[in-house]
C-alpha positions in Angstrom: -7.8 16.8 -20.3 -4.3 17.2 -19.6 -4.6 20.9 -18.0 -6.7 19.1 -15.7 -4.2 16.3 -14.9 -1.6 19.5 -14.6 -4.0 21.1 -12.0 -4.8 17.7 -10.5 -0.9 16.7 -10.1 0.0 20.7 -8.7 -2.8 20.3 -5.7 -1.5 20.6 -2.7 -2.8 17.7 -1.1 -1.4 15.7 -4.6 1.4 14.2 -2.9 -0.8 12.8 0.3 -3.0 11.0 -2.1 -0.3 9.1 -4.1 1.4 8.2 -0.5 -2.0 6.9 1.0 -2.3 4.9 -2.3 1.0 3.8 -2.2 0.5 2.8 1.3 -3.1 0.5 0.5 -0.9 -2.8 0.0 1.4 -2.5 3.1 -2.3 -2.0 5.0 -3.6 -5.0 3.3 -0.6 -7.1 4.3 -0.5 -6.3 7.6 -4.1 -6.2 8.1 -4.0 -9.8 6.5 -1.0 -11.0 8.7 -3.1 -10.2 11.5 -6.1 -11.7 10.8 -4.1 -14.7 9.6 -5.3 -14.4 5.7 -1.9 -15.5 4.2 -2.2 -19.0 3.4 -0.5 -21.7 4.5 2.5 -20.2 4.5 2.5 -16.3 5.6 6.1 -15.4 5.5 6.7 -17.4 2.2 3.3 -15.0 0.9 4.5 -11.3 2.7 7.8 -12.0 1.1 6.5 -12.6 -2.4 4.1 -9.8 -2.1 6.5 -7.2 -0.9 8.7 -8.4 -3.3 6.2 -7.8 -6.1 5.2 -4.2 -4.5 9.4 -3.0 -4.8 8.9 -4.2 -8.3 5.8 -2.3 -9.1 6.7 1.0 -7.5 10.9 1.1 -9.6 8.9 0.4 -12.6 6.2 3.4 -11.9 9.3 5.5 -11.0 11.1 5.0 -13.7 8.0 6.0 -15.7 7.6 9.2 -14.6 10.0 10.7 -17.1 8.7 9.1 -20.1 5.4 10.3 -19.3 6.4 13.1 -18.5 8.1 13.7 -22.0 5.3 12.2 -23.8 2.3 14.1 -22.2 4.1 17.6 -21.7 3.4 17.6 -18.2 6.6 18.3 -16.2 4.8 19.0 -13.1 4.6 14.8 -13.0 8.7 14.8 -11.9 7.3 16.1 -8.5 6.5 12.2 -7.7 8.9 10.5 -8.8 11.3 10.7 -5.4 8.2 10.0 -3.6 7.7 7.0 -5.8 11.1 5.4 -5.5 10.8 6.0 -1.7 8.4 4.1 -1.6 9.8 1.2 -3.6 12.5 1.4 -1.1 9.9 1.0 1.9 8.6 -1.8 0.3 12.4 -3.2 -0.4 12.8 -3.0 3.2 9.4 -5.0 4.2 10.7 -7.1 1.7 14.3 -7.6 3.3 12.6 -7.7 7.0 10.5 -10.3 6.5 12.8 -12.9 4.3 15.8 -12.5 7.6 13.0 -12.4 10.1 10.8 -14.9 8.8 12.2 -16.9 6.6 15.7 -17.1 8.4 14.6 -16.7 11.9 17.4 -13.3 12.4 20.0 -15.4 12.4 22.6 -13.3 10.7 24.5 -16.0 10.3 22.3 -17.8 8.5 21.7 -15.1 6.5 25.2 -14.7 5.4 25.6 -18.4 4.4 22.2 -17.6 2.2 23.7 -14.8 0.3 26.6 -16.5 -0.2 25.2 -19.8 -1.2 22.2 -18.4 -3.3 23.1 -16.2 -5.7 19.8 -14.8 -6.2 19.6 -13.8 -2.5 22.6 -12.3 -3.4 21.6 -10.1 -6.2 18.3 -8.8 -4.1 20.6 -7.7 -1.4 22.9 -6.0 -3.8 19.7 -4.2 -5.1 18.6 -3.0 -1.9 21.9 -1.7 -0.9 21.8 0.3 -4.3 18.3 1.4 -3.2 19.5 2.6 0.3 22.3 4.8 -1.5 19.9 6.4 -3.8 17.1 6.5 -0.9 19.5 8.6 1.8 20.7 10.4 -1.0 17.5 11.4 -2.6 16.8 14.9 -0.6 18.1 18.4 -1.8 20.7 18.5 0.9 22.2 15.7 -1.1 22.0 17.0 -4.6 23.9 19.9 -3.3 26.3 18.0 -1.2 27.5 15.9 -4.5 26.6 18.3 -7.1 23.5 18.5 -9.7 25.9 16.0 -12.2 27.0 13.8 -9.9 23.9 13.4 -8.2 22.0 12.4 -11.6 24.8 9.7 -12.3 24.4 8.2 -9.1 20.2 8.5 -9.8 20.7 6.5 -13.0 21.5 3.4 -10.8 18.0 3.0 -10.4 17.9 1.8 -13.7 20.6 -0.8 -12.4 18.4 -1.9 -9.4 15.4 -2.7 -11.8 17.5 -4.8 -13.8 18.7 -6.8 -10.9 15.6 -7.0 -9.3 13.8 -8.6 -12.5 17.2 -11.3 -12.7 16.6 -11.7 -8.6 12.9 -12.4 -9.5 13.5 -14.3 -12.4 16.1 -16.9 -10.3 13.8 -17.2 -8.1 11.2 -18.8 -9.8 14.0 -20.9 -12.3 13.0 -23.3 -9.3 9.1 -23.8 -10.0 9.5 -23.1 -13.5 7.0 -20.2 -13.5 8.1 -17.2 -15.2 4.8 -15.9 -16.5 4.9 -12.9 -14.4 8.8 -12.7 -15.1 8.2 -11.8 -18.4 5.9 -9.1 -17.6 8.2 -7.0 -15.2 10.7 -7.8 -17.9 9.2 -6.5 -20.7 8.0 -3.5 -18.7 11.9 -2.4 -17.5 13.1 -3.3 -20.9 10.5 -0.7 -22.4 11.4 1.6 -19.9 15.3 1.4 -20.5 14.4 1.6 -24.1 12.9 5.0 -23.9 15.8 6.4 -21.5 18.3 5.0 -24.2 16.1 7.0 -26.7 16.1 10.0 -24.8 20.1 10.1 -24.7 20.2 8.9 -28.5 18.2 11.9 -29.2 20.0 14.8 -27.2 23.3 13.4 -28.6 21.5 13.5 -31.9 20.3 16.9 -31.9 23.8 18.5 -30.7 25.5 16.3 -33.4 
């Protein structure tokens, strides 16, 4: 079974079917702003849902090496740029829609938000951290800052996941709803539990 996930995952056209998967829910949402299939409130509903696709795709990203480690199947680090591209693409439909509409473009406005609401705040912090990583994430860049440097800068994703769950979290202190909180929580705090157990046991087998 797994030499056929390795052959699956090492086709050429691998790659092309994980980005047109990827791509299914920015379809759906456009093809439902269109057709007016949001609700009552659209923007309020792209927002959310974008929101929850950035979330999604960091946690799958962030996946790739434990699976990788736990199946044996290296080839699977050949998606994981692809997959935290995309959780940037989504950030960015994310971002778009909240200052186009919910705040109308008005940069101002938008300022006075992020100031004012510290969870606005935190998601635009994230998304900066997520451009940085994004422009950096092609080889011209790991050469540019150097193969160490490069993977401490990488290891902000980490960061961003955290402060995406806190953003997501604040956000829904006001409905008191934190059911699907918890999830994304529990998911990250797996995830940073097996890169802590990673380092734990490289440090452990030079000691």
């Amino acid at each position: 079974m797994l030499g056929a996930l390795d052959r699956m995952c090492r086709h050429p056209w691998s790659k092309t079917i994980l980005v047109t998967v990827a791509s299914l829910p920015f379809v759906w949402l456009v093809i439902a702003a269109v057709t007016n299939q949001l609700g009552a409130n659209p923007a309020e509903a792209l927002i959310r849902a974008s929101g929850d696709w950035t979330l999604r795709c960091l946690c799958l990203a962030l996946a790739v090496t434990p699976l990788r480690l736990w199946t044996g199947l290296p080839v699977l680090a050949r998606f994981r740029r692809m997959l935290g591209l995309t959780a940037f693409a989504y950030a960015c439909l994310h971002l778009t829609a909240y200052v186009w509409l919910d705040m109308g473009a008005d940069w101002a406005d938008v300022l006075a938000d992020v100031t004012q609401r510290p969870f606005i705040a935190l998601g635009m912090t994230s998304w900066f951290l997520l451009l940085l990583l994004a422009l950096t994430s092609f080889n011209a860049a790991v050469r540019w800052l150097g193969g160490e440097r490069w993977r401490m800068l990488h290891r902000a994703v980490y960061v961003v996941a955290v402060l995406a769950v806190v953003h997501f979290w604040w956000m829904r202190t006001g409905k008191n709803n934190f059911a699907e909180v918890w999830v994304y929580a529990a998911v990250v705090g797996v995830l940073l539990g097996a890169r802590f157990w990673k380092i734990s046991s490289k440090k452990g087998s030079v000691a």
